[in-house]
BALUMGU-683150 format. One record per residue: residue number from 1; residue in three letters; x, y, z of N, C-alpha, C in turn. Coordinates in nm, 4 decimals, decimal comma. Atoms other than C-alpha are relative to their C-alpha. Layout:
BEGIN
REC  nulum  zake        nu        nv        nw       cau       cav       caw        cu        cv        cw
REC    NUM   ALA         X         Y         Z         X         Y         Z         X         Y         Z
...
// end
This chain:
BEGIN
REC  nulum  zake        nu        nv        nw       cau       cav       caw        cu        cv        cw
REC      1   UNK    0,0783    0,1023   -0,0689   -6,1467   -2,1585   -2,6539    0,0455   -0,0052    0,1459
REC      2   UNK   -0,0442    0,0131   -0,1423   -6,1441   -2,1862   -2,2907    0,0132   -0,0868    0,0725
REC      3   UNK   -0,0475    0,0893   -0,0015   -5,9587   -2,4293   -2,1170   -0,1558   -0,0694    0,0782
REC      4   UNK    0,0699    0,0681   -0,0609   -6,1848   -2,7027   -1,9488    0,0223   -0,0559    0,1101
REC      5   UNK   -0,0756    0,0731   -0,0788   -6,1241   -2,9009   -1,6330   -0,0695   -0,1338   -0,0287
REC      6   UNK   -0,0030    0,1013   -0,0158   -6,0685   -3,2299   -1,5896   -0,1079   -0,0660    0,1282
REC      7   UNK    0,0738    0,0537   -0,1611   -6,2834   -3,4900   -1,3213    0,1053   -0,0101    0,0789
REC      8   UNK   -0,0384   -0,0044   -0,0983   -5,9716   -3,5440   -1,1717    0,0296    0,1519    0,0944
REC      9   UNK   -0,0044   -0,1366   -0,0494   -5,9051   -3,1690   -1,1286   -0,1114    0,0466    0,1077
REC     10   UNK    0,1235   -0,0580   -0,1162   -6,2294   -3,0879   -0,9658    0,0254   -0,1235    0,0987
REC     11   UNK    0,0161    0,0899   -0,1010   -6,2276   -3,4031   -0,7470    0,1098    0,0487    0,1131
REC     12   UNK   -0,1202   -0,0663   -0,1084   -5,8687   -3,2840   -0,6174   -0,0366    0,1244    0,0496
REC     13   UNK    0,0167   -0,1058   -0,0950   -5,9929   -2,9730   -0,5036   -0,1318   -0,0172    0,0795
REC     14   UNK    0,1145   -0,0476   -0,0415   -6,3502   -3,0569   -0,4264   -0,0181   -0,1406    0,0804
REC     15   UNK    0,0274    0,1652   -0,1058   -6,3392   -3,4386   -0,2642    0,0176   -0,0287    0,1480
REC     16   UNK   -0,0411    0,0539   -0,1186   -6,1079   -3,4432    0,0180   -0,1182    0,1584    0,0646
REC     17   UNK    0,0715   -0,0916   -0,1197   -6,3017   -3,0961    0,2164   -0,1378   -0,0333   -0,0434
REC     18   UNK    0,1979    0,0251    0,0080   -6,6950   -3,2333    0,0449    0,0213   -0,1042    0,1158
REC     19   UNK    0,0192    0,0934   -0,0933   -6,6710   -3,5494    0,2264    0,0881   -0,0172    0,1179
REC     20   UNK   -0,0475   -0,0551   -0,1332   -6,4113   -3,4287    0,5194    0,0161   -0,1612    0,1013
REC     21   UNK   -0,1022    0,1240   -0,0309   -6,2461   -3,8047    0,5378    0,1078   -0,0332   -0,0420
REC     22   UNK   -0,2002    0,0429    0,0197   -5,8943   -3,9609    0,5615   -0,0328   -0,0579   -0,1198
REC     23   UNK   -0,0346    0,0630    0,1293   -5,7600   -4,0645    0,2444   -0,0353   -0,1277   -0,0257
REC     24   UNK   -0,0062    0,1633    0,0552   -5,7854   -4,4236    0,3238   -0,1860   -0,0620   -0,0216
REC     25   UNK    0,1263   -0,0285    0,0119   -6,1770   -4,3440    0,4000   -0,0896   -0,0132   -0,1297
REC     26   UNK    0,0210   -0,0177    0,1320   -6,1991   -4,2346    0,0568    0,0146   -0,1018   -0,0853
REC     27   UNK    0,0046    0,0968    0,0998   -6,0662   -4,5156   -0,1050   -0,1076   -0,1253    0,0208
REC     28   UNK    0,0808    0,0815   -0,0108   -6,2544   -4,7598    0,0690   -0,1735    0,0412   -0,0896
REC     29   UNK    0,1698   -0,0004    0,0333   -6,6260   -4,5669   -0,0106    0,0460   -0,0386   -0,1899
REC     30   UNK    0,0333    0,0653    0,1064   -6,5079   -4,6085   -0,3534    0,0217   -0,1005   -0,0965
REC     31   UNK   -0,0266    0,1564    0,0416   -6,3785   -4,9478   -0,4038    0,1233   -0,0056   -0,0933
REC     32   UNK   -0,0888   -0,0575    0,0434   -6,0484   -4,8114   -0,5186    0,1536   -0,0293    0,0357
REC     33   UNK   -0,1038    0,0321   -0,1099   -5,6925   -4,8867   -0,4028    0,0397    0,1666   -0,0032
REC     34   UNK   -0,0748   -0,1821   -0,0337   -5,4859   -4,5121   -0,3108    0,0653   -0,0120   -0,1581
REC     35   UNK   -0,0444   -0,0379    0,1151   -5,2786   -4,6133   -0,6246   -0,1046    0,0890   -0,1224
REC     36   UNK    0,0639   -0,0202    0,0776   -5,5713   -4,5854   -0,8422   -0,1026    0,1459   -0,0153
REC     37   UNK    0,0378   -0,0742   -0,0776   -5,7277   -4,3015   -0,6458    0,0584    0,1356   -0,0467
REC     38   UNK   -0,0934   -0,0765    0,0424   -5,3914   -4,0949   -0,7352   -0,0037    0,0328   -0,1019
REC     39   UNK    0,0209   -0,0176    0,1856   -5,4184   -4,1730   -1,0846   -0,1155    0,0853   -0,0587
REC     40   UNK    0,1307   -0,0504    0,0384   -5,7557   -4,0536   -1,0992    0,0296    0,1785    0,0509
REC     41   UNK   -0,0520   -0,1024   -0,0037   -5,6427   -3,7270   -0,9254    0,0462    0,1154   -0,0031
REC     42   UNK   -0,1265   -0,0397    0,1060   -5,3506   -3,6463   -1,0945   -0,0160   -0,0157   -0,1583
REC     43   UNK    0,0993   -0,0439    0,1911   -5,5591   -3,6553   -1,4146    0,1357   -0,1140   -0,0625
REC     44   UNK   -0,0481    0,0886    0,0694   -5,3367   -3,9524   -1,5374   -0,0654   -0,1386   -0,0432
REC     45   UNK    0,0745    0,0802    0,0203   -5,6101   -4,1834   -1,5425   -0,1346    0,0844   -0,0543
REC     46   UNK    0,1305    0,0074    0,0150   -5,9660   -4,1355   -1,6988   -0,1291   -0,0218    0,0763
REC     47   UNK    0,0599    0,1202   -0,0860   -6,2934   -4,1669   -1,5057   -0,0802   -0,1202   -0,1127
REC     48   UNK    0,0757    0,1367    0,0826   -6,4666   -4,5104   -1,6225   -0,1424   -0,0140    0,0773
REC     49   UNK    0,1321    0,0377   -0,0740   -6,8260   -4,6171   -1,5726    0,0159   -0,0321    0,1386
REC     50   UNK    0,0257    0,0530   -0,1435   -6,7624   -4,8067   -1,2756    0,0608    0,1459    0,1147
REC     51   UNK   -0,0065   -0,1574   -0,1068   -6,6019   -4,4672   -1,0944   -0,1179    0,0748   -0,0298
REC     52   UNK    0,0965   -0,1306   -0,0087   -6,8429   -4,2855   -1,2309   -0,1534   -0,0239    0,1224
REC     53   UNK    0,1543    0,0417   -0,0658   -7,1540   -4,4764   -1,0404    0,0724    0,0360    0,1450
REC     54   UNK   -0,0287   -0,0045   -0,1233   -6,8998   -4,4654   -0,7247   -0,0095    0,1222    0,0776
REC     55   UNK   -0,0092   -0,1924   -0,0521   -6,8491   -4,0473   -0,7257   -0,1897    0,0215    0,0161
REC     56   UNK    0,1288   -0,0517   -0,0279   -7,2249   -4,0562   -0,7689   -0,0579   -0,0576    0,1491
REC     57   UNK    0,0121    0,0183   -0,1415   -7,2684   -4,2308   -0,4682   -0,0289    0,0948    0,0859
REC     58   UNK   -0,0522   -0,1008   -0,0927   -7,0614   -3,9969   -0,3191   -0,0778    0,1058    0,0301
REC     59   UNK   -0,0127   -0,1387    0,0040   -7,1386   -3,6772   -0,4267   -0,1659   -0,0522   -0,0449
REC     60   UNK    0,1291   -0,0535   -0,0031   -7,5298   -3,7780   -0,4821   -0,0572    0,0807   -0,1331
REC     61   UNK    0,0737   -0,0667    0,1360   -7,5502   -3,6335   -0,8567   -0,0234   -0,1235   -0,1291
REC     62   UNK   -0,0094    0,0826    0,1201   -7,5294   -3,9537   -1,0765    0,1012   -0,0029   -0,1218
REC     63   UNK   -0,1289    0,0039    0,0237   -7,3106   -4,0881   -1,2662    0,0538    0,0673   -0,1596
REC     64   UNK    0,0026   -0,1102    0,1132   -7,4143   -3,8911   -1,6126    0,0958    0,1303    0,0267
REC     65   UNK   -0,0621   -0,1506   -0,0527   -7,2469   -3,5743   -1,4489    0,1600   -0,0481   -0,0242
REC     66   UNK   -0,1636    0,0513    0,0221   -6,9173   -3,7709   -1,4385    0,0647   -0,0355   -0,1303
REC     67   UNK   -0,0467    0,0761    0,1633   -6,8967   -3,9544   -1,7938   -0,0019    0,1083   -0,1500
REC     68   UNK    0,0569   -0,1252    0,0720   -7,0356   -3,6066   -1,9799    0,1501    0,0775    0,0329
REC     69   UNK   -0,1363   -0,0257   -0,0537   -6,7222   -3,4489   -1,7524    0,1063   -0,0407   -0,0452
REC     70   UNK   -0,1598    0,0844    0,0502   -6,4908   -3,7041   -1,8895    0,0215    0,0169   -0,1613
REC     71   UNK   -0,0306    0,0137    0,1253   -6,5982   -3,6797   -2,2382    0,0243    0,1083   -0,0520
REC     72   UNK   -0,0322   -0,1504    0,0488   -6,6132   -3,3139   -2,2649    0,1253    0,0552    0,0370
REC     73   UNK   -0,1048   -0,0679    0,0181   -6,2544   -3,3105   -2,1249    0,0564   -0,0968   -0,1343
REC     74   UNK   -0,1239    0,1027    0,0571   -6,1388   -3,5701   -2,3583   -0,0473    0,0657   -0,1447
REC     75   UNK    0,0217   -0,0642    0,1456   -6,2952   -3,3906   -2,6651    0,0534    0,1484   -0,0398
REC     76   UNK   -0,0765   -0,1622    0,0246   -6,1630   -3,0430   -2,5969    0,1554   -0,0411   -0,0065
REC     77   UNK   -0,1514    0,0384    0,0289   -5,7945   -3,2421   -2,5635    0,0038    0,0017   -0,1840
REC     78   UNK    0,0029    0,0249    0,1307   -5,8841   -3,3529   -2,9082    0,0255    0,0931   -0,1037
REC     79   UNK   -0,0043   -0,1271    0,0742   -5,9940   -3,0556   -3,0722    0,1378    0,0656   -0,0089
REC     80   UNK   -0,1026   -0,1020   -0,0335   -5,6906   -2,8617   -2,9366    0,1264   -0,0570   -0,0821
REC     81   UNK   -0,1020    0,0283    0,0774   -5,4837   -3,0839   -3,0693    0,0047   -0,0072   -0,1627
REC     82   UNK    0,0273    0,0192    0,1228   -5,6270   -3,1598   -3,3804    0,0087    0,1479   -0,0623
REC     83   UNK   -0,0023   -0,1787    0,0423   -5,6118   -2,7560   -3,4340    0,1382    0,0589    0,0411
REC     84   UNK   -0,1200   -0,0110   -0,0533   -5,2575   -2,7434   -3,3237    0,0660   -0,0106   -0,1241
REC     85   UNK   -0,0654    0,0394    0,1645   -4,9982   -2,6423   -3,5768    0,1287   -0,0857    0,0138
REC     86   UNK   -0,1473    0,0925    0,0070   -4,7764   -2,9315   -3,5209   -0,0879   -0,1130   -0,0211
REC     87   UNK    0,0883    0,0808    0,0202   -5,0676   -3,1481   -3,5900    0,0602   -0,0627   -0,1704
REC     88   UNK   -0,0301    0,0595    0,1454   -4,9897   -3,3410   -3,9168   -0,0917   -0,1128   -0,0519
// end
């Protein structure tokens, strides 16, 4: 199976040079503090509805593209694990 990426993964490579503003820029368009921003990221946070309507904003695709993104990484975590032989 082939790995998947994460929203925060693509966002970290594809956010700061799409919209080609300062960090603090960023947090403001999306109603975010930097902590939360990080989290999102650094793939230690999830996105949630309310990010998801904000990236669509952004990025102009809606916020389906984001929540589909989130669930299809959070179901391939699943699988992988659930198919993992330390799984019990």
């Amino acid at each position: 199976m082939l790995r998947d990426f994460a929203p925060g993964e693509l966002l970290r490579e594809d956010l700061p040079p799409a919209l080609n503003k300062p960090e603090a820029e960023v947090v403001r368009l999306l109603g975010v503090s930097l902590h939360q921003l990080n989290d999102l990221l650094g793939e230690l946070k999830p996105i949630d509805q309310k990010m998801a309507r904000q990236l669509s904003k952004i990025f102009e695709n809606g916020s389906d593209f984001w929540m589909k993104m989130q669930r299809t990484h959070d179901a391939w975590h699943l699988s992988r694990d659930f198919n993992s032989p330390d799984a019990s």
